[in-house]
C-alpha positions in Angstrom: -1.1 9.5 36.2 2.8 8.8 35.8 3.4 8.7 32.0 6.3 6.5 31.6 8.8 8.4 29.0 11.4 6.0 26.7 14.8 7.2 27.4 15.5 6.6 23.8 12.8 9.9 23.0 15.2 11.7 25.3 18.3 11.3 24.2 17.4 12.2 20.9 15.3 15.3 21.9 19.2 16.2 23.5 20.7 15.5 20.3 18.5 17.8 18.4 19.2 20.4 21.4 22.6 20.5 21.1 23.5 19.6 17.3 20.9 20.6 15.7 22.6 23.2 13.4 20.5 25.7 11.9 19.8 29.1 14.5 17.1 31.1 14.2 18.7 34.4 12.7 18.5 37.4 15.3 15.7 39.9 13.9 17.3 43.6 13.4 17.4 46.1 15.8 15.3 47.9 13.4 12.4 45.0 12.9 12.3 44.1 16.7 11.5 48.0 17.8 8.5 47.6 15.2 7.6 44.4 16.4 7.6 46.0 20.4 6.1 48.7 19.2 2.9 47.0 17.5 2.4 44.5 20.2 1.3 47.8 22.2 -1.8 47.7 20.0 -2.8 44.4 19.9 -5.5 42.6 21.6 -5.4 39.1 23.8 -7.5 36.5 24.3 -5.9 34.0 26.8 -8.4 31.3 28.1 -7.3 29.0 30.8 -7.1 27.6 34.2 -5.7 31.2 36.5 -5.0 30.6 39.9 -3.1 32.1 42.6 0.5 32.0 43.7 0.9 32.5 47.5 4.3 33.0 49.3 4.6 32.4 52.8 8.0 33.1 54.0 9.7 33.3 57.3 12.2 32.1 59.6 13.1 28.5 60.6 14.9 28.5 64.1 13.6 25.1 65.6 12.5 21.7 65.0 8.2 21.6 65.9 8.1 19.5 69.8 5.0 17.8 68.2 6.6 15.9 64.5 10.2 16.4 63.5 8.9 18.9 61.1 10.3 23.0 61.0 8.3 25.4 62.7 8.2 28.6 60.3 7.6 31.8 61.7 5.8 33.7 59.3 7.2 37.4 58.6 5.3 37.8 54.9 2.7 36.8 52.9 3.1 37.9 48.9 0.7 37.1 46.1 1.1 36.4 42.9 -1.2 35.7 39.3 -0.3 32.2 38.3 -1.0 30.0 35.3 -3.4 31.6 32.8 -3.5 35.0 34.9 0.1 35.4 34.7 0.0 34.6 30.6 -2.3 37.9 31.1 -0.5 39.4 33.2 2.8 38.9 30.3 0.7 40.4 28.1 0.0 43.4 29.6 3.4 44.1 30.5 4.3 44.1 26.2 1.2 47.3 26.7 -1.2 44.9 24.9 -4.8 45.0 25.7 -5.6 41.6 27.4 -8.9 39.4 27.6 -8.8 36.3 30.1 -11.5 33.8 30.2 -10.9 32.0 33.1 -13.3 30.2 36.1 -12.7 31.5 40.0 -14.7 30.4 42.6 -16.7 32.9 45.0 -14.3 32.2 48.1 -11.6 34.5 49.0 -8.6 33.2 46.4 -10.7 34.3 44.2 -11.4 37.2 45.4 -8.4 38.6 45.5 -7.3 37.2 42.3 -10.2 39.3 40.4 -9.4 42.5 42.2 -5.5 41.8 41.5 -6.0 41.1 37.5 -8.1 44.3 37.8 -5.0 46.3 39.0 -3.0 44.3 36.7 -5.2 46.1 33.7 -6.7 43.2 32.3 -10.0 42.6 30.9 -12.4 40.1 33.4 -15.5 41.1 32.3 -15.5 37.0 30.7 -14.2 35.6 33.7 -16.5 33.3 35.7 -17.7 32.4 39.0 -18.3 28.6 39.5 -19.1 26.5 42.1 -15.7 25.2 43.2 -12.7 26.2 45.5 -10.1 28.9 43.4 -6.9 26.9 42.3 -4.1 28.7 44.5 -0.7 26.8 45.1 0.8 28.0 48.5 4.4 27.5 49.2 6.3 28.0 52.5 9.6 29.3 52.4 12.1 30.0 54.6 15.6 31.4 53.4 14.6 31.5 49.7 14.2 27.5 50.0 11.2 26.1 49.9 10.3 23.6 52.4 6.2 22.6 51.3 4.1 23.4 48.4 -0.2 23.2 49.4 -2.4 22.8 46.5 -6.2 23.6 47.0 -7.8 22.7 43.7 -10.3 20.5 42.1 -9.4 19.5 38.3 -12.1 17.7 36.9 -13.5 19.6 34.0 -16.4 21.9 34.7 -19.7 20.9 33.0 -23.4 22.1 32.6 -24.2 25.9 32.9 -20.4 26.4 33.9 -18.7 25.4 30.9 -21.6 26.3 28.5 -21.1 30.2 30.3 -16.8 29.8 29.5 -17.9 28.8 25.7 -20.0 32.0 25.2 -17.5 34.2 27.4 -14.9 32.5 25.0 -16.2 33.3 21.8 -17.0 36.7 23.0 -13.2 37.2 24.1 -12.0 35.9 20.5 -15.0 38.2 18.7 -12.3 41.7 19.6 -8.9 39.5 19.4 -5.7 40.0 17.3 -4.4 36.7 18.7 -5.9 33.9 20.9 -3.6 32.0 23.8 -5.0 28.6 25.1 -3.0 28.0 28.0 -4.1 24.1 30.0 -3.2 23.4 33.5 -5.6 20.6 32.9 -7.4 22.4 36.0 -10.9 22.1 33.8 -11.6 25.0 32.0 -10.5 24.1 28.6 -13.0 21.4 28.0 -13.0 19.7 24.6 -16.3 21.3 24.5 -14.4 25.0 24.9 -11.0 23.8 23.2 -13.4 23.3 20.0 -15.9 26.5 20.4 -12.4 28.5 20.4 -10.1 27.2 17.7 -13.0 27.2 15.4 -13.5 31.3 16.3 -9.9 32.0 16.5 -9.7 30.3 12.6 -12.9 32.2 11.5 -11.1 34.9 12.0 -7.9 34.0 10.8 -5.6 35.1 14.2 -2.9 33.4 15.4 -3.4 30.7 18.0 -1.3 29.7 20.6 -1.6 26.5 22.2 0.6 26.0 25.6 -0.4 21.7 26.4 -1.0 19.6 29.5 -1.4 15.6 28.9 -4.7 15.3 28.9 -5.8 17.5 25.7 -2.6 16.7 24.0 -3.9 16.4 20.4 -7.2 18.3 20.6 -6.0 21.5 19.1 -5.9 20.8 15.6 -5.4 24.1 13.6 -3.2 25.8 16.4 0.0 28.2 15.0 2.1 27.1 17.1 2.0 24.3 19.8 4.6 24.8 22.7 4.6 21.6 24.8 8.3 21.1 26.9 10.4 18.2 26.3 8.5 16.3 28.9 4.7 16.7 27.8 5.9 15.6 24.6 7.9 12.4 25.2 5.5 11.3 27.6 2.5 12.1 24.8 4.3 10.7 22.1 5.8 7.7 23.6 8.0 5.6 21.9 6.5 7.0 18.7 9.2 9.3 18.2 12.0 9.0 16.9 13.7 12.3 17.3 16.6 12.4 15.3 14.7 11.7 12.2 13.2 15.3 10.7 10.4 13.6 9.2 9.6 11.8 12.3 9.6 15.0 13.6 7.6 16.4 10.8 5.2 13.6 11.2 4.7 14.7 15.6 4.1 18.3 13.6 1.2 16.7 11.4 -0.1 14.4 13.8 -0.7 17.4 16.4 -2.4 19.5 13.7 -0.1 22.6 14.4 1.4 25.0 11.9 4.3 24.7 14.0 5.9 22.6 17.4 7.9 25.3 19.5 9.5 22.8 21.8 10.9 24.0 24.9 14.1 22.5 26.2 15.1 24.7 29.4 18.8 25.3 29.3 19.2 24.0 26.0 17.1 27.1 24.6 14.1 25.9 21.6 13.8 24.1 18.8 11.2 25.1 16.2 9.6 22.7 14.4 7.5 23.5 10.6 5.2 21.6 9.2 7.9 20.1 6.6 10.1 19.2 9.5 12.8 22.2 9.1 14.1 22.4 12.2 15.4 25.8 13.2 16.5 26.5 17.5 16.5 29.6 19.4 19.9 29.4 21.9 19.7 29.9 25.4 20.3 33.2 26.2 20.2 33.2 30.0 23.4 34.3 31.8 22.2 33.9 35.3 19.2 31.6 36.1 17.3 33.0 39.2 14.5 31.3 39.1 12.4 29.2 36.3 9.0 29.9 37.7 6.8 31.5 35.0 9.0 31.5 32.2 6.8 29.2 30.2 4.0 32.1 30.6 6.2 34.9 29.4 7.3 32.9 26.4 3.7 32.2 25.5 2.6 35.8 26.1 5.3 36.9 23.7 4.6 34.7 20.9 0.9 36.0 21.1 1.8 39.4 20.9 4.5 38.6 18.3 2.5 37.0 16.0 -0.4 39.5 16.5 2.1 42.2 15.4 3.0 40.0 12.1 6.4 38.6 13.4 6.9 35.1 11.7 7.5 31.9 13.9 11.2 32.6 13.7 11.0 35.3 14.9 7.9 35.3 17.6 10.3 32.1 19.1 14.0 33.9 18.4 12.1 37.4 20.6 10.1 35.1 23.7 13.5 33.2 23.5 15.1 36.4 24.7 12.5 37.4 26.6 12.7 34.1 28.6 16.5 34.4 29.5 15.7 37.6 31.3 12.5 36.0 33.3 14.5 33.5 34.6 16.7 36.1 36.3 14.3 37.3 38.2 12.4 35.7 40.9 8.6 34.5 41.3 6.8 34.6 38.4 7.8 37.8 36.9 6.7 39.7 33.9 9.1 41.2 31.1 8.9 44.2 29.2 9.4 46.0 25.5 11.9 48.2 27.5 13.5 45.6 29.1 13.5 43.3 26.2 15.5 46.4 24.4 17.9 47.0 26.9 19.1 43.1 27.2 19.4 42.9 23.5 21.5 45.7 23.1 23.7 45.1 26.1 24.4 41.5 24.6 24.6 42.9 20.9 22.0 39.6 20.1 20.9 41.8 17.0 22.6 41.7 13.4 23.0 45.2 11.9 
């Protein structure tokens, strides 16, 4: 369903992105090797729709004799975790223990994406099998350009024995969690149903829980830490509602979406964070070279789980997946980023304060 999204929501949301005056102070060198450090111990919960990212690349040398379509010849096929998975996947790569509740179907995407979050060390004992085809997203490409994206999937939410299975697996994830992720592709695993069963576990036990939005849940996670929708899932939820250069407006989106606090995500413009009051604090963009934005989203969100599970505040969860963002988008594919790396960028760019 096309959303249609009032310019007026977006001009403002690029006034707050590029005046908006207060930064997010740089944690200490100090503070941030503590923070890496703890995230090592922590444990994950991230519930969600995982799929499967498949590559096909090769050479184009001629136009098909059949359409006037590219003939690819195929020279490799590479697979990656997407969506939820790679969320996971993020996780792990900060050395935190990871939990994904997640629905696959018994065919062979699904398959391989069990045996590949195996060797990725995370936890799939609360991972389901249902009756439906595993989401994977195959894209052709031929000389780093991608000519045709395929999409097997079916979206509608999962129901019965299914999603009563992903509400126990859920609250069985959350039971051992230092932090809980709900991360919607709107591909039907987070249910109302499921959304519900989790918050209210996640605030019986009084962790941290981040909420990363698709349209169609929008305002169903009342009691989420912090609530990181991009610019577009938010203009187009909000409507005309909005009106973005007023703090209390904003403060009012805060309120109305039940989070602690709106980390909006702005691309090249870096983040804004948004309290309850309407304080509005922004993380810079910090990439020098952008490679590729696939899969950045999920490194931020994995970082501000494993953040806030070590006791960073807000501030600070956003200022560190900030960072850790500007070096995903430098590599290609969905990639993960680590403590070590996270370390090493920070000191080469001196983003610390002494």
């Amino acid at each position: 369903m096309a959303v249609a999204t009032p310019s007026s929501t977006l001009t403002a949301l690029d006034k707050i992105s590029r005046f908006s005056a207060t930064m997010i102070p740089a944690p200490s060198r100090g503070r941030l090797v503590e923070l890496l450090k703890r995230a090592a111990g922590q444990r994950i919960a991230v519930i969600g729709d995982a799929m499967l990212d498949v590559y096909v690349s090769g050479d184009v040398e001629r136009i098909s004799p059949e359409a006037p379509v590219p003939v690819v010849r195929v020279k490799k096929r590479d697979y990656a975790l997407g969506g939820a998975a790679n969320v996971a996947q993020n996780v792990r790569a900060l050395g935190a223990e990871c939990t994904l509740v997640a629905a696959l179907g018994a065919d062979s995407g699904g398959g391989r994406l069990r045996s590949m979050l195996g060797a990725a060390g995370i936890l799939t004992h609360q991972v389901a099998t249902v009756g439906r085809v595993t989401t994977q997203k195959t894209r052709i490409v031929a000389r780093s350009q991608q000519l045709l994206r395929i999409d097997e999937e079916e979206d509608s939410p999962l129901t019965g024995a299914e999603i009563g299975q992903l509400i126990d697996n859920t609250r069985a994830a959350i039971d051992g969690a230092d932090a809980l992720v709900l991360e919607d592709y709107n591909k039907g695993v987070l249910t109302e149903a499921l959304i519900d069963a989790g918050l209210k576990a996640a605030m019986a036990r009084g962790i941290p829980i981040v909420v990363d939005p698709k349209f169609r849940h929008f305002f169903h996670f009342q009691g989420a830490t912090i609530f990181k929708p991009n610019r577009r899932e938010l203009a187009a939820a909000m409507g005309a509602e909005v009106d973005m250069e007023h703090h209390d407006a904003l403060a009012h989106t805060v309120r109305r979406l039940g989070a602690k606090y709106l980390l909006l995500t702005l691309g090249e413009h870096g983040m804004v964070l948004v309290d309850e009051a309407g304080a509005i604090t922004r993380a810079p963009t910090v990439a020098r070279e952008v490679f590729d934005v696939v899969g950045a989203g999920d490194t931020v969100t994995a970082y501000l789980a494993c953040m806030l599970a070590s006791g960073a505040s807000a501030a600070e969860a956003a200022y560190i997946s900030n960072v850790a963002a500007g070096i995903e988008v430098g590599k290609l594919g969905a990639a993960t980023v680590s403590s070590d790396e996270l370390l090493e960028y920070v000191d080469t760019h001196a983003l610390h304060h002494h």
